[in-house]
C-alpha positions as a printed Julia matrix, in Angstrom:
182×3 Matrix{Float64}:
 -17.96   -6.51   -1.26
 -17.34   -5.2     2.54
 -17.12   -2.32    4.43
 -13.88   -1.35    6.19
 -15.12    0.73    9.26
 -11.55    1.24   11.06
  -9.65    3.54   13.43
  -5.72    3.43   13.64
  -3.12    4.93   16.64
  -0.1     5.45   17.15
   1.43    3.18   19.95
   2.53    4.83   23.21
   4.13    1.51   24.38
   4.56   -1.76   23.07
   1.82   -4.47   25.04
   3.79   -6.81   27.42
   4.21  -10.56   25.99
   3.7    -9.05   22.72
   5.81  -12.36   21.48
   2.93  -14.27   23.04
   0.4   -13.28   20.35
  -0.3   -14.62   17.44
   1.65  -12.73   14.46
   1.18  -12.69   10.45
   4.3   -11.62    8.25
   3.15   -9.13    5.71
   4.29   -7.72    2.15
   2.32   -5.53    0.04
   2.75   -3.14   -2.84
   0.48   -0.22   -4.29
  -0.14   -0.33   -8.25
  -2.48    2.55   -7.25
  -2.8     4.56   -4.37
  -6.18    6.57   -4.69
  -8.24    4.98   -4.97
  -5.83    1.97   -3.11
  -5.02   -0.9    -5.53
  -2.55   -3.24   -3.78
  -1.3    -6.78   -4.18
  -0.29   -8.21   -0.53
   1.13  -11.77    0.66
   0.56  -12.71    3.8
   1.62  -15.45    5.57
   2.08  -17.17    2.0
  -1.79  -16.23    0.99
  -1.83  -13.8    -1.98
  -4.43  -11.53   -2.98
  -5.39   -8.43   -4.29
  -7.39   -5.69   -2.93
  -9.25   -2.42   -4.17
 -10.25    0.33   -1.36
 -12.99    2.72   -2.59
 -12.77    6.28   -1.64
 -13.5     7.13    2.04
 -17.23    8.55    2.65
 -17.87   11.91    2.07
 -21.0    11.84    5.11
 -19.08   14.04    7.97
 -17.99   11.47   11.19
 -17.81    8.66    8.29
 -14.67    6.14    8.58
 -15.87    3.62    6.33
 -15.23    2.53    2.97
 -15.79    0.23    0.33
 -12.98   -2.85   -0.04
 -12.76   -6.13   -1.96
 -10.07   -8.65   -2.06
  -9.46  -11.29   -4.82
  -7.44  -14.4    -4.78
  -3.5   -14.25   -6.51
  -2.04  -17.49   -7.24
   2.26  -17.05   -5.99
   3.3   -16.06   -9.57
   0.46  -13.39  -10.16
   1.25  -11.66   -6.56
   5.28  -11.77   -7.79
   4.34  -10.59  -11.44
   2.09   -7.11   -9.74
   4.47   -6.74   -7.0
   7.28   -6.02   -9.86
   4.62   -3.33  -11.31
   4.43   -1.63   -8.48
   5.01    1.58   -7.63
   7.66    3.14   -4.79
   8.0     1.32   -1.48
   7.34   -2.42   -0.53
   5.79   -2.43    2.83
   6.84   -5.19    5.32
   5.34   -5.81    8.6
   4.78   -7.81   11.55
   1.28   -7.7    12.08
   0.28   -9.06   15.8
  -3.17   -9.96   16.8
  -4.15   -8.75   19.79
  -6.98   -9.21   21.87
  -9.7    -6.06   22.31
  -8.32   -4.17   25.61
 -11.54   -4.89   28.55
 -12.46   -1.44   29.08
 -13.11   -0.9    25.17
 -16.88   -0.24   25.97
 -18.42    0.6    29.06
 -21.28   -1.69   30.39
 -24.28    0.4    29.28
 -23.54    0.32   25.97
 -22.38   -2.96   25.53
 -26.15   -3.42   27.48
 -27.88   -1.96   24.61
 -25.8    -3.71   22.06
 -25.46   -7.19   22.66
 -24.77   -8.19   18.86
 -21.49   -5.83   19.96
 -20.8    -8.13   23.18
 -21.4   -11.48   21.24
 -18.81  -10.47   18.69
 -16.14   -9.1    21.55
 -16.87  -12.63   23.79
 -15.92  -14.8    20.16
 -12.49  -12.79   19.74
 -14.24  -11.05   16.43
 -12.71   -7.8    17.23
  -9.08   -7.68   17.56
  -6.48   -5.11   18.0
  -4.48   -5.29   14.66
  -0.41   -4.11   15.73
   1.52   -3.15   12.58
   5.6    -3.52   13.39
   7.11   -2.01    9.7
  10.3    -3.18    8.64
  12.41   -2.02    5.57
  12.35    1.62    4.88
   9.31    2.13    7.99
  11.45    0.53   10.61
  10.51    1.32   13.84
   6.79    2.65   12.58
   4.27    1.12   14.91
   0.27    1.44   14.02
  -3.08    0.28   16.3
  -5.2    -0.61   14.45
  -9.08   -1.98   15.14
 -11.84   -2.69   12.39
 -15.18   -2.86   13.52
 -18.66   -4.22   12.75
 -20.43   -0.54   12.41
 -19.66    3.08   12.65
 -21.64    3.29   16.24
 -18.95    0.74   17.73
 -15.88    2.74   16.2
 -17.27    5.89   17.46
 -17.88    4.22   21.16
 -14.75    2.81   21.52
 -12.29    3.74   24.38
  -8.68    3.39   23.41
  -6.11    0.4    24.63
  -4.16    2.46   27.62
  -1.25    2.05   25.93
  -2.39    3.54   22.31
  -1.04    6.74   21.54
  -2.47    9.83   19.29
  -5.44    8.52   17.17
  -4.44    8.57   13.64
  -7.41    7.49   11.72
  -8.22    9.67    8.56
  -4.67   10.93    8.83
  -3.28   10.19    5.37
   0.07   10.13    6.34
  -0.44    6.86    8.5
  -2.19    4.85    5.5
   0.12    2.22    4.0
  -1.0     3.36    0.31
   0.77    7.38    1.56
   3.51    5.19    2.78
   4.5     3.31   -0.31
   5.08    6.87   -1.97
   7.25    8.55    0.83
  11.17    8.14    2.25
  10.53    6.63    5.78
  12.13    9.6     7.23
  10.04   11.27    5.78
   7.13   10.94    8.43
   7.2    12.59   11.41
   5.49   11.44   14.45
């Protein structure tokens, strides 16, 4: 069991070189969407996942997830099972921007600095295909709450989007792509 402590954006402009950065290809589909059951490939590793219910403490982001292993011909048997949109994506991996936390804090939390120095925080960029074309989503998971709420944007993040149903990929799989706008 883990904790997903994430917040998610909208993207003002694409990062230069985003070519240059590593990338994952990405399929998923929802069998349930609250609380989110959803079978995903990615890059050719299969797996399920079940997201518990947000917290109901006010401020809260996180919530419960766990993933389990799919052999190929699981993943294709759920997939056909579920329900409304496939969603495809380019996910890049993207270093955390420098001025994500300014020196005092970082000071007082050098577990935080360790784990920013070793690449363990990453900017997660979500490039939709299929239905979502054109749909671009930030997004960065952190250790703890207290690093999500000190966190200073990318510069080139738009209009933060986290707890914003609408922007979760379980809302998506139910909606027309038009459907959404931003």
């Amino acid at each position: 069991m883990g904790k997903e402590i994430e917040k998610k954006f909208l993207v003002r402009s694409m990062p230069d070189d985003i070519e240059g950065y590593p990338c994952r290809l990405i399929e998923q589909g929802y069998l349930n969407v609250d609380p989110a059951i959803r079978v995903r490939r990615e890059d050719g590793v299969c797996y399920m996942t079940y997201k518990g219910a947000k917290s109901k403490e006010p401020g809260s982001i996180g919530r419960e997830e766990y993933n389990l292993p799919l052999d190929e011909v699981s993943y294709e048997n759920l997939l056909r099972k579920a329900d409304g949109n496939i969603i495809s994506k380019v996910r890049y991996l993207i270093p955390l921007n420098e001025d994500a936390y300014d020196d005092p804090y970082l000071k007082e939390h050098p577990g935080l600095s360790d784990i920013i120095k070793q690449g363990g925080i990453k900017i997660e960029l979500d490039v939709f295909k299929g239905p979502f074309e054109g749909r671009v989503i930030a997004e960065v998971e952190f250790p703890d709450e207290g690093a999500a709420a000190a966190y200073r944007p990318a510069a080139w993040f738009g209009r933060e989007v986290t707890g914003d149903r609408r922007y979760s990929n379980a809302f998506m799989s139910t909606e027309a792509g038009d459907k959404l706008s931003e």
